[in-house]
MARBA-3410 file (N, C-alpha, C, O; in Angstrom, 1 decimal):
105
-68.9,-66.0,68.9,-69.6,-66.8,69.8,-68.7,-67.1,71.0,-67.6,-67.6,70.9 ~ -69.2,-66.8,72.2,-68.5,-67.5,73.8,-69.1,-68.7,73.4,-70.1,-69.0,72.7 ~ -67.8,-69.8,74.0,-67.5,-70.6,74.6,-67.1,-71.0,75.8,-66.3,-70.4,76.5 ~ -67.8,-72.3,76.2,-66.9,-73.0,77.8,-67.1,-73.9,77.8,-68.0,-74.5,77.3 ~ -65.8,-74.5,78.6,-64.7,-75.8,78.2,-65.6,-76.3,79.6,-65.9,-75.4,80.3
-66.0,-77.4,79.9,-67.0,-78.2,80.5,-65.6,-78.8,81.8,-64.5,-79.0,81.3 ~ -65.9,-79.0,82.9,-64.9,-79.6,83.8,-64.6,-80.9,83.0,-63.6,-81.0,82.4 ~ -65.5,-82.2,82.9,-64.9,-83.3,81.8,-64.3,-83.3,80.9,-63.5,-84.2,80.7 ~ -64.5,-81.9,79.8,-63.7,-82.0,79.0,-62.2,-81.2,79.2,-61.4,-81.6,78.4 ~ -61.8,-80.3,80.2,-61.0,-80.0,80.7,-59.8,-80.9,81.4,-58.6,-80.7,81.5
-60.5,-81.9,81.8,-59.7,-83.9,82.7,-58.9,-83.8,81.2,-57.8,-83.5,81.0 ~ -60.2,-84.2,80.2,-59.9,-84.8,79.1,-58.0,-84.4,78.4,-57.0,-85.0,78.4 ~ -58.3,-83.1,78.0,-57.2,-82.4,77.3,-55.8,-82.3,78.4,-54.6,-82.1,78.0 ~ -56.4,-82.4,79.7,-54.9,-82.4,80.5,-54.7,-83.9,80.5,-53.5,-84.1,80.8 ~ -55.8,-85.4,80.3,-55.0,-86.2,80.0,-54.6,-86.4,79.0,-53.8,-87.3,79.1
-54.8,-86.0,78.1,-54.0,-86.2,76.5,-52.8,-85.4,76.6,-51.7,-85.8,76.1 ~ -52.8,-84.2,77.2,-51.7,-83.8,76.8,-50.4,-84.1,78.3,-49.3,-83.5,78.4 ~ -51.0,-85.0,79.2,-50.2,-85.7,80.1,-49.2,-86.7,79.3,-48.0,-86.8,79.3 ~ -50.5,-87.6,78.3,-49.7,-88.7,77.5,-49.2,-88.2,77.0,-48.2,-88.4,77.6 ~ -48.8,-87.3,75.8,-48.2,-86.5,75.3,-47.0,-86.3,75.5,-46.2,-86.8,74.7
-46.7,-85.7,76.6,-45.4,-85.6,77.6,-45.0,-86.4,78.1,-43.9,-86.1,78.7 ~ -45.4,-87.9,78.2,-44.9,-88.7,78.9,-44.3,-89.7,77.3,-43.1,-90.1,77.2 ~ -45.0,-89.8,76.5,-45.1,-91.0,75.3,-44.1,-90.4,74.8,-42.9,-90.7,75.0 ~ -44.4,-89.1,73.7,-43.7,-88.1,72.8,-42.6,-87.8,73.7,-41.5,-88.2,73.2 ~ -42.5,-87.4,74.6,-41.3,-87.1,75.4,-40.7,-85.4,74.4,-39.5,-85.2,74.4
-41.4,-84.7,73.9,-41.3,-83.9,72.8,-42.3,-82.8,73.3,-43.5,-83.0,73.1 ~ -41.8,-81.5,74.2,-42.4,-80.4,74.5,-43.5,-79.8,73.2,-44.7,-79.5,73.3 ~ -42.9,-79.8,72.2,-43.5,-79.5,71.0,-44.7,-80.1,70.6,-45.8,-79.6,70.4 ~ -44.5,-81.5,70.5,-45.7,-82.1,70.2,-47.0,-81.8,71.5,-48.2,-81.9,71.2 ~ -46.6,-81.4,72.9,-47.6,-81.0,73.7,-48.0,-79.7,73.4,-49.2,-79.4,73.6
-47.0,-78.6,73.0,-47.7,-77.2,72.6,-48.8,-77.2,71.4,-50.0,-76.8,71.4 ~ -47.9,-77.9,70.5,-49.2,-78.3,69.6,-50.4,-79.0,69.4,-51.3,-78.9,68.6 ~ -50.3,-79.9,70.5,-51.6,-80.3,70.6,-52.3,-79.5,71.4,-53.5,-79.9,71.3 ~ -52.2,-78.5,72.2,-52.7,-77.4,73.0,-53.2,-76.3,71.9,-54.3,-75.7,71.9 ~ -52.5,-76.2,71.3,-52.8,-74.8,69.8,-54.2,-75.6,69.1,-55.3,-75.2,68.8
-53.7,-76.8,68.9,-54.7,-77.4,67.8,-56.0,-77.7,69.0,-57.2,-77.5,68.6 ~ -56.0,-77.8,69.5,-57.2,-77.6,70.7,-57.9,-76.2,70.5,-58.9,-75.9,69.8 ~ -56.9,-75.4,71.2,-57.8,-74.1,71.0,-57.8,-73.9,69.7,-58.5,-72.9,69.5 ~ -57.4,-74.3,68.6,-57.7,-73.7,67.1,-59.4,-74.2,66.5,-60.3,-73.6,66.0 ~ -59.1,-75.6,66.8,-60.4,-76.5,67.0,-61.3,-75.4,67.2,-61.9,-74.7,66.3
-61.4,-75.3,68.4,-62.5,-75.2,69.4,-62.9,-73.5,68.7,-64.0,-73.1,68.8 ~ -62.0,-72.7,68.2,-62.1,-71.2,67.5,-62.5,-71.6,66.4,-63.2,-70.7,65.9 ~ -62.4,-72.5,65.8,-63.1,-72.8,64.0,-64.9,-72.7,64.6,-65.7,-71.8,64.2 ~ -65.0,-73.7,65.4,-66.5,-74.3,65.5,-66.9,-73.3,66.1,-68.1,-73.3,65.8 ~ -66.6,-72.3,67.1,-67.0,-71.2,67.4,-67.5,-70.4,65.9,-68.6,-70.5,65.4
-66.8,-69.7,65.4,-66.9,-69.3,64.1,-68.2,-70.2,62.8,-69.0,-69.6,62.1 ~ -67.9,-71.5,63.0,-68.7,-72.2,62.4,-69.9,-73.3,62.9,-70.4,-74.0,62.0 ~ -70.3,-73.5,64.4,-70.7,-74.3,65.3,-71.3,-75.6,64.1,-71.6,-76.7,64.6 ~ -71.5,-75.5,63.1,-72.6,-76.4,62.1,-71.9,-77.5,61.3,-72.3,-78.4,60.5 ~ -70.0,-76.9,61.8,-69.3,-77.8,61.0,-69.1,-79.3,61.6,-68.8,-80.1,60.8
-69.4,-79.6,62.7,-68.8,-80.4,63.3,-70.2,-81.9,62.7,-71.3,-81.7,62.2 ~ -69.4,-83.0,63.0,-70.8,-84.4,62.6,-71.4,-84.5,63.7,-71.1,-84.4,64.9 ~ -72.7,-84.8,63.1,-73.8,-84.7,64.5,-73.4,-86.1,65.0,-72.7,-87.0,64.4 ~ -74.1,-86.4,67.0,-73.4,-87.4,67.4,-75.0,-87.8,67.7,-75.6,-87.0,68.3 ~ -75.6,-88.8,67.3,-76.6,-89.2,68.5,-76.5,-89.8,69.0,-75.9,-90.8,68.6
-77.3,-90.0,70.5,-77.3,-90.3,71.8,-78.8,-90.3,72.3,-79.7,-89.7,71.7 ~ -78.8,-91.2,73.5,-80.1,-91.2,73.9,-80.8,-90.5,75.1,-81.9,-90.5,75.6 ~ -79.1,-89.9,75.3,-79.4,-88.6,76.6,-79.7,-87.7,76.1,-79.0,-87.3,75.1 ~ -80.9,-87.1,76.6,-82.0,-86.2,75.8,-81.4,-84.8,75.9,-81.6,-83.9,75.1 ~ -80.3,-84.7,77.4,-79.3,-83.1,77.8,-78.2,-83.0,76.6,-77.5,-82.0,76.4
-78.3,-84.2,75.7,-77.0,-84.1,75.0,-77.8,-84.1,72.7,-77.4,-84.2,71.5 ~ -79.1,-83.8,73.5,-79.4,-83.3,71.7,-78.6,-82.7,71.1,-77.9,-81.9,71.7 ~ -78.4,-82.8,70.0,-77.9,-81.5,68.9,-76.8,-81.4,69.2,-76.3,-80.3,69.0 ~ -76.0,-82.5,70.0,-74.5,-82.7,70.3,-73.4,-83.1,69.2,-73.6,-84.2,68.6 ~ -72.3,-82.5,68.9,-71.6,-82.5,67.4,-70.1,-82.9,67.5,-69.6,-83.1,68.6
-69.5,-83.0,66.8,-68.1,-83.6,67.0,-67.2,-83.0,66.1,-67.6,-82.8,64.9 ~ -66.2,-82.7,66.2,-65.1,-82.1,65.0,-63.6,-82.7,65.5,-63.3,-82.7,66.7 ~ -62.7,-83.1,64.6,-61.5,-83.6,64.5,-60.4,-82.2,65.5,-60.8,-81.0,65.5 ~ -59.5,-82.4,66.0,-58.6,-81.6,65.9,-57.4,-81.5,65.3,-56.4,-82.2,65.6 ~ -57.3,-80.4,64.4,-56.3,-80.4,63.3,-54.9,-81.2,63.6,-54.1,-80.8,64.4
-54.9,-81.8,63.2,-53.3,-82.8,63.5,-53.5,-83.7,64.4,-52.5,-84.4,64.7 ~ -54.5,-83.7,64.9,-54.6,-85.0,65.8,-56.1,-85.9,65.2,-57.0,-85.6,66.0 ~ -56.4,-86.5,64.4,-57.8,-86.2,63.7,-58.0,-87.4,64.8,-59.0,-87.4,65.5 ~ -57.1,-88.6,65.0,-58.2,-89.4,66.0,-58.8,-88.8,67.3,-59.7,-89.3,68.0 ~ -58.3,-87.3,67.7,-59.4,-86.8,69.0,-60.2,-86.2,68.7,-59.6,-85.3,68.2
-61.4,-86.0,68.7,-62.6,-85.2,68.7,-63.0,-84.0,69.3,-62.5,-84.3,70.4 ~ -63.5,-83.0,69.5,-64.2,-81.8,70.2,-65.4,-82.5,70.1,-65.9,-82.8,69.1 ~ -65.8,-82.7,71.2,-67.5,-82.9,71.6,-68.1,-81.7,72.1,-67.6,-81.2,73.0 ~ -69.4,-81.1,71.4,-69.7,-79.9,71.6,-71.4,-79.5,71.4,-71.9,-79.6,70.3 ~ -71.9,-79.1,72.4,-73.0,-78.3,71.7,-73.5,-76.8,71.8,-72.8,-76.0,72.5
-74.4,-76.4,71.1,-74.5,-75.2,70.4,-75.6,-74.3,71.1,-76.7,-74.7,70.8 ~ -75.6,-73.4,71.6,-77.6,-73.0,72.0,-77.1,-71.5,71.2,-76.0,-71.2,70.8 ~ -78.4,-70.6,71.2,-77.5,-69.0,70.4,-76.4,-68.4,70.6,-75.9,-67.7,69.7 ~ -75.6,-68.5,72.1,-74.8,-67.2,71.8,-73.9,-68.1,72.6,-72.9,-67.5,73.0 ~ -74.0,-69.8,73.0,-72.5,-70.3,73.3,-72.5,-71.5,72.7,-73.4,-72.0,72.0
-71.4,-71.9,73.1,-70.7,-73.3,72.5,-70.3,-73.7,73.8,-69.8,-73.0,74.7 ~ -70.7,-75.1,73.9,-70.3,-75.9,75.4,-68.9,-76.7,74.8,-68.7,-76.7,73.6 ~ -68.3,-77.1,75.3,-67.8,-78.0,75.0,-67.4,-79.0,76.2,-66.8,-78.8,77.2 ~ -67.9,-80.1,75.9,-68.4,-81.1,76.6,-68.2,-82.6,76.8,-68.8,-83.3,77.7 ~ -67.2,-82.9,75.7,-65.6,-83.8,76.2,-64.5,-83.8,75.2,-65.0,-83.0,74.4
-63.5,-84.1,74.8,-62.4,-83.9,74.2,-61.9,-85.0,74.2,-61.2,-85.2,75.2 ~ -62.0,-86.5,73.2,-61.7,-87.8,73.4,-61.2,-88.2,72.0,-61.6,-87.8,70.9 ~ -60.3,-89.3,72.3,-59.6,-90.0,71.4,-61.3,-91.0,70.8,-62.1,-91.5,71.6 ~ -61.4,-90.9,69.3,-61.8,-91.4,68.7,-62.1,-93.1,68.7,-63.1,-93.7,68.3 ~ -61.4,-93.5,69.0,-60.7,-94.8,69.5,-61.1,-96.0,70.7,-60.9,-97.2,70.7
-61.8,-95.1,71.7,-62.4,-95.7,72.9,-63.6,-95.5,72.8,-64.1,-94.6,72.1 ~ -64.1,-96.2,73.3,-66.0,-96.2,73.5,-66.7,-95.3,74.2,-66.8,-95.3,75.4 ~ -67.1,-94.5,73.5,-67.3,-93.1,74.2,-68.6,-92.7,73.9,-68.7,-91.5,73.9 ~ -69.6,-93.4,73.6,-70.7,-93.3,74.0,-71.3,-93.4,74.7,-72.3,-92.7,74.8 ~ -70.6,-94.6,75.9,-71.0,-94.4,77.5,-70.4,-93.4,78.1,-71.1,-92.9,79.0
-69.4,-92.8,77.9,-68.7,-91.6,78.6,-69.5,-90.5,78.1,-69.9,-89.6,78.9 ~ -69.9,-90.5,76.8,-70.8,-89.1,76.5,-72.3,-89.0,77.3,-72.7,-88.0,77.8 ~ -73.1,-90.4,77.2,-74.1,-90.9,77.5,-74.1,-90.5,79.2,-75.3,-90.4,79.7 ~ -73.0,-90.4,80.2,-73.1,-90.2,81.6,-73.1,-88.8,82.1,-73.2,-88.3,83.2 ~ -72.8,-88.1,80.7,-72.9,-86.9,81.3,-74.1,-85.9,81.4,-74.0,-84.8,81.9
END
């Protein structure tokens, strides 16, 4: 299955892996959170049905799902599904209120 990384969620992963580089101060821990990104985002490709459904009341964002990224389980892949792609449509720490951030898109 094609996939594409949404401009919001693209902000997203270059600010995580901004803090990353600045906090960790540890090149490694930013490669790997980059691998575990694209590893993510290659599982639910392969399996789009694995992820927990999210609901919302923005009707563009039906059948919108979420999955952990391996080693980082507080950030999420926010993603949805139609036959032959995968959106991916924010990349967020579990942690912040991101229902309004999903809900504006």
């Amino acid at each position: 299955m094609k996939f594409v990384i949404r401009p919001a969620a693209r902000e997203d992963i270059l600010r995580q892996y901004e803090y990353y580089l600045i906090e960790a101060d540890d090149e490694h821990v930013v490669a790997r959170f980059l691998s575990a990104v694209e590893s993510t985002v290659a599982r639910v490709c392969r399996q789009p049905g694995v992820g927990a459904p999210k609901m919302l009341r923005n009707l563009k964002l039906a059948g919108l799902r979420s999955s952990p990224v391996r080693g980082f389980s507080d950030i999420r892949v926010y993603y949805l599904v139609s036959e032959k792609l995968l959106r991916v449509v924010r990349v967020l720490h579990g942690k912040r209120d991101i229902d309004p951030m999903l809900e504006a898109e």
